[in-house]
N, C-alpha and C positions, 0 to 999 in steps of 0.2 A: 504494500500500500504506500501511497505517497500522500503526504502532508499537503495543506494550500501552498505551504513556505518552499514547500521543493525539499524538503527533506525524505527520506524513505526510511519508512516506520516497520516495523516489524506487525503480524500477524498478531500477536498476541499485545502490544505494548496498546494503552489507556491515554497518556500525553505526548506529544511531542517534545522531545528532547531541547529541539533549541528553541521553538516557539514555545511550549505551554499548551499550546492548544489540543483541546478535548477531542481523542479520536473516538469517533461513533462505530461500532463495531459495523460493518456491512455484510448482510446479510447472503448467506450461501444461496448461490440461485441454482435450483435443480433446472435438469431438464425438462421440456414440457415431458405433460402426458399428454398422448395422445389417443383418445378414445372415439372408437369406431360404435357408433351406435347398430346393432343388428336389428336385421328385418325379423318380427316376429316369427317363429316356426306354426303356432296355433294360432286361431284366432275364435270369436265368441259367433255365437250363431248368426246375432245379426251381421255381422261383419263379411262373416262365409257366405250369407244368402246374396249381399252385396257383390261381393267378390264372383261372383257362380251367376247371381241375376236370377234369384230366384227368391221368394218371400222367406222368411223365419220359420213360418209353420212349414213351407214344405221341405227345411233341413230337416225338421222335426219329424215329418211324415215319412222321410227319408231315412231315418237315423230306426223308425220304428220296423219298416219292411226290410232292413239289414242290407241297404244299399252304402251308406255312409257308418263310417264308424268314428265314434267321438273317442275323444280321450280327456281323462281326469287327470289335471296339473296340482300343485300341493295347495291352490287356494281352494282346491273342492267345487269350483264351477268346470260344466262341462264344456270341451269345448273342440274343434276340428283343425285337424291337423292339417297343415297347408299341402302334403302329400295327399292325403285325398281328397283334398278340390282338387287337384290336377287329373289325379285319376278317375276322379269322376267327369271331370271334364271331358279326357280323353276319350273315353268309354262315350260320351254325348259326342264326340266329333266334331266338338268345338274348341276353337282357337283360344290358347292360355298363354299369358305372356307372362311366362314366372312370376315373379310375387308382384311382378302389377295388378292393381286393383279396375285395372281396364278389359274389363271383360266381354266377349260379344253377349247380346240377349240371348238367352236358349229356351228354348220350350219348356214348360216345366213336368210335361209328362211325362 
């Protein structure tokens, strides 16, 4: 470190030797972090019926006649996994553009 005076102070030293002046310790700067926000893996029903282009109750109606399978995460709500919107998708023979939420309309029969 160096002083305003042009002196160079040591790491550990509190005054400047020939000035007096109070050094402020400065502060160790980490490196950032850089954090990558993930795309969801599951998403909640309403979201899936969004994603798919299909109402809430017929994820529901879906999930009951063993076409879609849901999965329980540790908060206890149910909810679908982004692998089977895709393969339900597939299986409709409509266009999925990975985890975009830009879906074509599809029949919901």
């Amino acid at each position: 470190m160096k002083c305003n005076c042009g002196q160079l102070l040591s790491a550990k030293s509190k005054f400047c030797p020939s000035c007096g002046a109070q050094v402020v310790a400065k502060e160790e700067t980490k490196t950032p972090t850089i954090t990558i926000m993930a795309q969801p893996r599951a998403y909640d029903y309403k979201t899936a019926g969004q994603m798919m282009g299909v109402s809430e109750g017929t994820i529901r109606n879906l999930i009951k006649r063993g076409v879609l399978a849901f999965a329980e995460p540790t908060e206890g709500r149910k909810v679908i996994t982004i692998w089977e919107i895709e393969r339900y998708l597939k299986s409709k023979e409509k266009v999925f553009n990975g985890l975009d939420t830009k879906v074509l309309q599809m029949n919901a029969n």
